[in-house]
VEXMIKE-648672 format. One record per residue (C-alpha): x, z, y; residue number from 1; residue in one letter; chain. Coordinates in steps of 0.02 Angstrom, whole numbers, plus 50000, padded with zeros to 5 digits. Each point is the difference from the previous one (the first is absolute). Layout:
# residues N
{rec {X, Z, Y}, NUM, 'a', 'A'}
...
# end
This chain:
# residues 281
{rec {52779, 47944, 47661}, 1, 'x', 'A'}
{rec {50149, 49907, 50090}, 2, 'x', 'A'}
{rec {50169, 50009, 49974}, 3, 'x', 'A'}
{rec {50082, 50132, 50114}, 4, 'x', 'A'}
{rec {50139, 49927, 49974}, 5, 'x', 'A'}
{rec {50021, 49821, 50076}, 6, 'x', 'A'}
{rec {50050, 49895, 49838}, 7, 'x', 'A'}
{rec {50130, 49903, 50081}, 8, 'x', 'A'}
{rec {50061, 50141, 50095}, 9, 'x', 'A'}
{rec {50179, 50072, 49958}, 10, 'x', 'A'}
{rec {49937, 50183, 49951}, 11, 'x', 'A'}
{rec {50105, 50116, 50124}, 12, 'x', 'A'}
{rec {49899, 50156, 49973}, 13, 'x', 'A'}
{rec {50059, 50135, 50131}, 14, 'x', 'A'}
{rec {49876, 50140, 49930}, 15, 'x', 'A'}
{rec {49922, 50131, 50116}, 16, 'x', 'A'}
{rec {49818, 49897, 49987}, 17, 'x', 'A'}
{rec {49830, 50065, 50069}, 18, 'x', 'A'}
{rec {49846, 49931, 49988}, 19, 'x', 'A'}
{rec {49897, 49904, 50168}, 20, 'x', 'A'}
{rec {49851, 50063, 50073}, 21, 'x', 'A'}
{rec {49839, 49909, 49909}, 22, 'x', 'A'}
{rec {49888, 50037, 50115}, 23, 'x', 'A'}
{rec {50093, 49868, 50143}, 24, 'x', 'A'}
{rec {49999, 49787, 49944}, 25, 'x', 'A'}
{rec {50127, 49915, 49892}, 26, 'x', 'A'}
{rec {50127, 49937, 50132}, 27, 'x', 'A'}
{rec {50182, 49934, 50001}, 28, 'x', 'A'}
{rec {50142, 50009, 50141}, 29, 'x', 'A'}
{rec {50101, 49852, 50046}, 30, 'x', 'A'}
{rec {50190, 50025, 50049}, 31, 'x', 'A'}
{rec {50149, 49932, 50044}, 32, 'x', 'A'}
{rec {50175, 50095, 49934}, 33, 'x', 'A'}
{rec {50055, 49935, 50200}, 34, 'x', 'A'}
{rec {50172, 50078, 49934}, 35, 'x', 'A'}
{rec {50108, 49911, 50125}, 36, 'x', 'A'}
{rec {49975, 49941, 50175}, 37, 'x', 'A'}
{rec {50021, 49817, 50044}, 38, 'x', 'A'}
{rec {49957, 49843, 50118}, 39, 'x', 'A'}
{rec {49973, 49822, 49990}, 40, 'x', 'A'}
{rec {50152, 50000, 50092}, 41, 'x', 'A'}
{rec {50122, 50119, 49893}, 42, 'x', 'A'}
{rec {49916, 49985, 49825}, 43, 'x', 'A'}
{rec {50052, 50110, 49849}, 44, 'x', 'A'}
{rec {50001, 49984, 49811}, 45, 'x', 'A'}
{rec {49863, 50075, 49881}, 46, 'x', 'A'}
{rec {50058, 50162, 49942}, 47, 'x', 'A'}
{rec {50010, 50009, 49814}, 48, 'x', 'A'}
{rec {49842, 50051, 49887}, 49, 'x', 'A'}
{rec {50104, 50101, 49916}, 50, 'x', 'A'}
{rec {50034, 50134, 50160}, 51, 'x', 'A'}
{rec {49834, 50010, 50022}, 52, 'x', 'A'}
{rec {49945, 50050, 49826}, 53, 'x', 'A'}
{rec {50150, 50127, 50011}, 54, 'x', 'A'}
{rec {49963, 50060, 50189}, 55, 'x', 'A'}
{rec {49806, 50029, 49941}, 56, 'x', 'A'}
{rec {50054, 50095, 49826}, 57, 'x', 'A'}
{rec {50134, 50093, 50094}, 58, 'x', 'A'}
{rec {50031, 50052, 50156}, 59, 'x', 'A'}
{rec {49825, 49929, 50073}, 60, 'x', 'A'}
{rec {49863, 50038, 49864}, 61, 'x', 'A'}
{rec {49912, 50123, 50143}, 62, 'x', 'A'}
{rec {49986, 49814, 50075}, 63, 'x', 'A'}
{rec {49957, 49903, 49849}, 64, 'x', 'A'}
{rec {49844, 49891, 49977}, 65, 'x', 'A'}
{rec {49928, 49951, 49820}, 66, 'x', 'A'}
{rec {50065, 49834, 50004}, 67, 'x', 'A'}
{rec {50170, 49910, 50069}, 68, 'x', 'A'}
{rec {49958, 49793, 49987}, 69, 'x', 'A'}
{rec {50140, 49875, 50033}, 70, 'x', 'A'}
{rec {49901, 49865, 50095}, 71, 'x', 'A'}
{rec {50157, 49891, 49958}, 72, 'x', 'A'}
{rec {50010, 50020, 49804}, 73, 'x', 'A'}
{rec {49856, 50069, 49970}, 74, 'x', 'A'}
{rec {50085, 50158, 49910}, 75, 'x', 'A'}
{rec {49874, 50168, 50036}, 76, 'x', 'A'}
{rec {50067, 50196, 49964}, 77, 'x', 'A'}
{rec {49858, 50138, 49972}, 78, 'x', 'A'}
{rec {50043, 50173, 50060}, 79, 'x', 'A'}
{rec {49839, 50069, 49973}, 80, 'x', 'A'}
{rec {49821, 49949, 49884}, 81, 'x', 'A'}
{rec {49854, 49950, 50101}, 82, 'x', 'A'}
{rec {49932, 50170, 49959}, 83, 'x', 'A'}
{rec {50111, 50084, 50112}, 84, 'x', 'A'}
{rec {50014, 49988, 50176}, 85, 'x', 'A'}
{rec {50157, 49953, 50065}, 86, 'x', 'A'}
{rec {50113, 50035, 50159}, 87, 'x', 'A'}
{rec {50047, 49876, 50104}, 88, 'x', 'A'}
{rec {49877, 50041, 50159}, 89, 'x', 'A'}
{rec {50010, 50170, 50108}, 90, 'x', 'A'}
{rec {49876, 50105, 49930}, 91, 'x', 'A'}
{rec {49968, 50176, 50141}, 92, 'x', 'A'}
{rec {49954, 50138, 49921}, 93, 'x', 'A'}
{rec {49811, 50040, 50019}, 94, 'x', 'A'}
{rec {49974, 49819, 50039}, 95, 'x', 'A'}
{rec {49906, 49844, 49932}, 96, 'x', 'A'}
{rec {50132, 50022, 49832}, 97, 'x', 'A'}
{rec {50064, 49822, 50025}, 98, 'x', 'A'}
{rec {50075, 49977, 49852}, 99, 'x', 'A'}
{rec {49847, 50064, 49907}, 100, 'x', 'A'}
{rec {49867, 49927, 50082}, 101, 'x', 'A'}
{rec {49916, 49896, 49862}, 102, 'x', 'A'}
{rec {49965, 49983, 49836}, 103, 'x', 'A'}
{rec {50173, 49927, 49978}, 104, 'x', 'A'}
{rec {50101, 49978, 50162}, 105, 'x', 'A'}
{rec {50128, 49864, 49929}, 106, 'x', 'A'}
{rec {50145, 49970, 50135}, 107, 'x', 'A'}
{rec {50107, 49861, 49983}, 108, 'x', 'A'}
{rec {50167, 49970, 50077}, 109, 'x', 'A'}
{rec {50061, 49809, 50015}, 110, 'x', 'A'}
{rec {50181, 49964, 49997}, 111, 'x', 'A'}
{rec {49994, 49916, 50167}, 112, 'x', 'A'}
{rec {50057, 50041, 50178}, 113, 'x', 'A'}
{rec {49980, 49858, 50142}, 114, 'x', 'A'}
{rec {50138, 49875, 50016}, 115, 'x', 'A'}
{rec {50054, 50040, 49825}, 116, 'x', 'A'}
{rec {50133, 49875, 49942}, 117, 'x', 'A'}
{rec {49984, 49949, 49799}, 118, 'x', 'A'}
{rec {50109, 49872, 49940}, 119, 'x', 'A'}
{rec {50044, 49920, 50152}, 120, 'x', 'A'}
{rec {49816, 49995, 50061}, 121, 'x', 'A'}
{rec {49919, 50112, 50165}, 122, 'x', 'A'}
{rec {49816, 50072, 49959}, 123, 'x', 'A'}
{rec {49924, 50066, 50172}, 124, 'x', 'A'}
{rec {49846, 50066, 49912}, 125, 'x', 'A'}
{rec {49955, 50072, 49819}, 126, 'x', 'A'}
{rec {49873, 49829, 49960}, 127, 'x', 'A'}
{rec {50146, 49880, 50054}, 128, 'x', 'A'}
{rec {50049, 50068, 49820}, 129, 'x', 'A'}
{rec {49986, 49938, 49818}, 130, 'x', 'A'}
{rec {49887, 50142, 49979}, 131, 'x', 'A'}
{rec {50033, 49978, 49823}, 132, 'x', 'A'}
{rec {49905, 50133, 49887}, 133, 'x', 'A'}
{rec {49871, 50025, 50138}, 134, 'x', 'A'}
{rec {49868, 49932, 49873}, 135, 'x', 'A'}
{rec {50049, 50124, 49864}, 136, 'x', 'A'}
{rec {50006, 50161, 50135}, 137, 'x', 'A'}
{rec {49819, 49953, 50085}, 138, 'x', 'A'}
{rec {49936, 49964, 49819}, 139, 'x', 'A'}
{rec {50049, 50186, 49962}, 140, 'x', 'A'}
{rec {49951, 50101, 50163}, 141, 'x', 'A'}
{rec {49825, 49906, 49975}, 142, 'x', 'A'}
{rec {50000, 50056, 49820}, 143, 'x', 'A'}
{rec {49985, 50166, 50091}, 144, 'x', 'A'}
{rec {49836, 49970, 50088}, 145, 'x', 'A'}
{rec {50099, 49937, 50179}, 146, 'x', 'A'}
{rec {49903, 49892, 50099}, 147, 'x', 'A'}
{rec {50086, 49832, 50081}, 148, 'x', 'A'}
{rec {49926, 50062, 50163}, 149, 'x', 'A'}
{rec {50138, 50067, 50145}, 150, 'x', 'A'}
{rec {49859, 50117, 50081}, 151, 'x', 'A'}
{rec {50115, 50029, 50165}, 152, 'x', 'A'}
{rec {50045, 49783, 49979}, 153, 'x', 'A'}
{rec {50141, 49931, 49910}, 154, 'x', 'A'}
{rec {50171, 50016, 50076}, 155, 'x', 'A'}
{rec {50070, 49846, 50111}, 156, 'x', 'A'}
{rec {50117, 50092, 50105}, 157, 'x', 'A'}
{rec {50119, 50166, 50007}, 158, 'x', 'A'}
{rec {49889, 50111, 50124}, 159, 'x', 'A'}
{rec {49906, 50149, 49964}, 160, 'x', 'A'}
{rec {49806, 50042, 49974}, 161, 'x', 'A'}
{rec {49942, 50167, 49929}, 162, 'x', 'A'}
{rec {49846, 49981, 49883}, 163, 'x', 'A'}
{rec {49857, 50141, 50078}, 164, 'x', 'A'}
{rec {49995, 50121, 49919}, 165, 'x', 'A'}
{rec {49806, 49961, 49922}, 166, 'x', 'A'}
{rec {50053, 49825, 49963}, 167, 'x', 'A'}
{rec {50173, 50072, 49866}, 168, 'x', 'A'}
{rec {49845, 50119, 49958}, 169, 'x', 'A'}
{rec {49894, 49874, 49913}, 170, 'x', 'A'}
{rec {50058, 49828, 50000}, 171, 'x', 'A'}
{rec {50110, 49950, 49867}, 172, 'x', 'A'}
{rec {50112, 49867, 49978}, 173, 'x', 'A'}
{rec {50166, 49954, 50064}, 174, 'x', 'A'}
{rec {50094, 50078, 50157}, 175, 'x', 'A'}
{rec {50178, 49949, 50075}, 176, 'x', 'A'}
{rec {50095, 50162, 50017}, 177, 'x', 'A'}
{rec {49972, 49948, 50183}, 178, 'x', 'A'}
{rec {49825, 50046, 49984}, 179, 'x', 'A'}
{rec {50013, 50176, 49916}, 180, 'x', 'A'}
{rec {49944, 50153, 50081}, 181, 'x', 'A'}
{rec {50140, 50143, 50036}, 182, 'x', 'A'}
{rec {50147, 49840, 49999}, 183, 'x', 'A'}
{rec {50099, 49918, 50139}, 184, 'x', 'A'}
{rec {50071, 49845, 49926}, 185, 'x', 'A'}
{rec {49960, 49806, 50041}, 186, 'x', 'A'}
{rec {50018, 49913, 49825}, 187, 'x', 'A'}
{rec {49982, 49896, 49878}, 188, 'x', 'A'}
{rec {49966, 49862, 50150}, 189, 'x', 'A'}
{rec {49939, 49917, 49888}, 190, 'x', 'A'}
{rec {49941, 49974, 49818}, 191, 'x', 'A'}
{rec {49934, 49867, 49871}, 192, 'x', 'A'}
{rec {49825, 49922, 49995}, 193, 'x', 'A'}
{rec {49900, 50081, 49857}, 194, 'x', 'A'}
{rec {50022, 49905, 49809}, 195, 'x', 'A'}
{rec {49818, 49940, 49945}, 196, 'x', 'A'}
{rec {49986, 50045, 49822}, 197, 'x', 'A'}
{rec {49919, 49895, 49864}, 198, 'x', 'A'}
{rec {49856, 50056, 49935}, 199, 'x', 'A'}
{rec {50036, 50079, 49824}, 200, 'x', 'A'}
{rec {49874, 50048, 49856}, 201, 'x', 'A'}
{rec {49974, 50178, 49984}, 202, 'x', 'A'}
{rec {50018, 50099, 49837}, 203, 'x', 'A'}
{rec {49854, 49960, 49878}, 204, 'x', 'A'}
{rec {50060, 50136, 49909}, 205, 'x', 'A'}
{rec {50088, 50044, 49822}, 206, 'x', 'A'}
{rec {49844, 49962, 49889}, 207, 'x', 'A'}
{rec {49972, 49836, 50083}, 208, 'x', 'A'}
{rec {50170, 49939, 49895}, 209, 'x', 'A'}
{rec {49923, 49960, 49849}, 210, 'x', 'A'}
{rec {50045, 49889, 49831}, 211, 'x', 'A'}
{rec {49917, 49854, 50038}, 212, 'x', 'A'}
{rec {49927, 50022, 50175}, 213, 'x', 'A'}
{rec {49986, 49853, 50097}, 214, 'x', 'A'}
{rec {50001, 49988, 50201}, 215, 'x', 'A'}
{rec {50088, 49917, 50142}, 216, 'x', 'A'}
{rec {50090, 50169, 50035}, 217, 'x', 'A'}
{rec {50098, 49990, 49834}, 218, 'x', 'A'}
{rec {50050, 49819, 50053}, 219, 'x', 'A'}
{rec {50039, 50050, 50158}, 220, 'x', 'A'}
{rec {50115, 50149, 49931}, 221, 'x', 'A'}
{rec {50107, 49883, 49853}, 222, 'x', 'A'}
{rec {50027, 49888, 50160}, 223, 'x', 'A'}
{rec {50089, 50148, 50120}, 224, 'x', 'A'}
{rec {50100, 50066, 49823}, 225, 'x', 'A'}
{rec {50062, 49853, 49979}, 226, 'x', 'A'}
{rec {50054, 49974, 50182}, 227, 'x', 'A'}
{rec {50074, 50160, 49974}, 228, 'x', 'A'}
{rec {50100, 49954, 49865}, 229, 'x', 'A'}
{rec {49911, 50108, 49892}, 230, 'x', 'A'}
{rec {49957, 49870, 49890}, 231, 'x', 'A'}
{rec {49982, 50036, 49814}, 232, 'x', 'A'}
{rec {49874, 49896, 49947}, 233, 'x', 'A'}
{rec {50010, 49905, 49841}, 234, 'x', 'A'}
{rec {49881, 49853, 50087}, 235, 'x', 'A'}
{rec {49900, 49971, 50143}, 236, 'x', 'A'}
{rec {49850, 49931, 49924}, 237, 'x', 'A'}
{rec {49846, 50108, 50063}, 238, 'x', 'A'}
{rec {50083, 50101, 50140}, 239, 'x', 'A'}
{rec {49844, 50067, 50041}, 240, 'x', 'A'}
{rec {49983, 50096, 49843}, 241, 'x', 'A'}
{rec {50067, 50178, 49975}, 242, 'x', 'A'}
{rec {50128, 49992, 49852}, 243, 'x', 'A'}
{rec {50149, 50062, 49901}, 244, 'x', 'A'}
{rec {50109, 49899, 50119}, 245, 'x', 'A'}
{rec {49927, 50073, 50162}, 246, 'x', 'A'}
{rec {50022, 50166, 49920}, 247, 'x', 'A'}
{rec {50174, 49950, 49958}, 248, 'x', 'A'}
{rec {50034, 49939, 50188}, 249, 'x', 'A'}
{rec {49911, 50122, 50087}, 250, 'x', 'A'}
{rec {50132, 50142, 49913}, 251, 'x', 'A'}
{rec {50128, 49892, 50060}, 252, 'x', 'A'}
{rec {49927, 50006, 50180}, 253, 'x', 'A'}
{rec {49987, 50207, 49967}, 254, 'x', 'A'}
{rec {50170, 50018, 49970}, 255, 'x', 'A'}
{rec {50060, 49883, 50135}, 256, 'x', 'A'}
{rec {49911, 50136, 50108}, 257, 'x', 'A'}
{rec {50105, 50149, 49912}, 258, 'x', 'A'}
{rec {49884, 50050, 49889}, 259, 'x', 'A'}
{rec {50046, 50051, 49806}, 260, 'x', 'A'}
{rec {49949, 50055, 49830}, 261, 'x', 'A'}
{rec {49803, 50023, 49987}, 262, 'x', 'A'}
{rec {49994, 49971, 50200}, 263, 'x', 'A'}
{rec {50053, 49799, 49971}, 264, 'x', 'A'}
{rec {49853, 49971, 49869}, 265, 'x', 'A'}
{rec {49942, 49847, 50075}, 266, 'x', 'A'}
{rec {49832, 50046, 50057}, 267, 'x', 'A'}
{rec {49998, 50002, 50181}, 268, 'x', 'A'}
{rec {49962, 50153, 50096}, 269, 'x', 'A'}
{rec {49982, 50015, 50203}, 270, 'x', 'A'}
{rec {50169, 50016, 50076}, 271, 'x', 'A'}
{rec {50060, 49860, 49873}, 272, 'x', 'A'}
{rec {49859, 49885, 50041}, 273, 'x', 'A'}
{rec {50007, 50027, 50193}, 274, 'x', 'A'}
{rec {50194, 49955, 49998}, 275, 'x', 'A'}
{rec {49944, 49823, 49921}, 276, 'x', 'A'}
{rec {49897, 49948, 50138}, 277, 'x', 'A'}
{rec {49895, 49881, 49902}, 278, 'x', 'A'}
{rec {49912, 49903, 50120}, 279, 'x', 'A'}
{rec {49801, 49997, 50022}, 280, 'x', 'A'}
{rec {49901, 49859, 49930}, 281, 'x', 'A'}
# end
């Protein structure tokens, strides 16, 4: 299963979860936080990370989405698991439960409003951004079974278009909040091309790591560890060779992850595997 929590994410955990409706597509939300108002000709500064994070776990959680990102630093904050649906949309009682509407609904809020001044610098739209961290937030939604499609077309300016009903129904994937049923607002206006991700091996499984098994997989794996800095290996002769040393390394990776005790044996399990990404042959 994925994380619920986003592994980067600052956890900011404002309670009062409940669970999405199943029976609707995995789908995601697109914001902007659009917290002040300003113009290419009268610009104003980035408000802080920091007041959002306390707005959305204070005075504004009945507003809060799962996931604050800082398209700027690349910082995130996580108000609620993927599990949960969120609140940053209008949701009518009786209606198409907005918030709900999927088998995870994950909303995101970027730090952005147009003609945003950082450092000295004007951004007029949310891609004139760094967009740093974008890599590490789509790599997480799509861990969640979200499809890089924009079913309603991805967002180039701040103007509204309500998603039919029968399309939010059945067609999963990613919405601006300017597309969501039961809303009135215009943003994000726009929002980062979709990350291709490499191709990884799946998980072969916890028998396949055996004393002297041989197979392009292992050699694939001692390269990520050590890339990870998870290197414990006493040589590098035969990487391709499951060993004491991969054993050895393979703990190290565990408990890079968190893990302890018996959970950090060094025999790789799913979630541990999946966060190394080793690449396909």
């Amino acid at each position: 299963m994925p994380d619920p929590w986003m592994p980067q994410a600052l956890r900011a955990d404002v309670g009062d979860h409940a669970p999405c409706d199943p029976e609707f597509p995995a789908r995601a939300i697109a914001h902007i936080t659009a917290d002040r108002e300003a113009t290419a000709e009268a610009p104003l500064d980035l408000v802080p990370f920091a007041n959002l994070k306390s707005f959305f776990t204070g005075s504004g959680k009945g507003q809060a989405p799962q996931i604050l990102w800082d398209p700027f630093t690349g910082a995130f904050a996580q108000f609620f698991p993927a599990t949960s649906r969120s609140k940053a949309v209008a949701d009518a009682p009786g209606g198409t439960r907005t918030n709900r509407a999927g088998k995870v609904v994950i909303q995101v809020e970027a730090l952005f409003f147009p003609h945003c001044r950082v450092n000295g610098k004007v951004f007029a739209r949310l891609v004139d951004t760094p967009c740093t961290g974008w890599g590490d937030l789509h790599a997480w939604i799509s861990s969640w079974g979200v499809p890089d499609v924009w079913p309603m077309g991805r967002p180039t300016s701040l103007t509204r278009n309500t998603c039919p009903a029968g399309k939010w129904r059945t067609e999963g994937g990613w919405y601006a909040h300017a597309h969501v049923p039961e809303n009135d607002h215009v943003d994000p206006g726009s929002w980062p091309e979709f990350v291709s991700q490499p191709l990884c091996e799946p998980f072969p499984g916890a028998s396949f790591f055996q004393a002297g098994r041989r197979s392009p997989v292992i050699g694939r794996m001692h390269s990520r560890l050590v890339a990870e800095d998870c290197d414990r290996y006493t040589s590098h002769a035969g990487p391709d060779m499951w060993g004491a040393g991969d054993v050895r390394s393979y703990a190290a990776w565990q408990q890079k992850l968190g893990f302890e005790g018996r959970a950090a044996d060094g025999i790789p399990g799913r979630f541990s595997w999946d966060r190394l990404k080793v690449p396909r042959g």
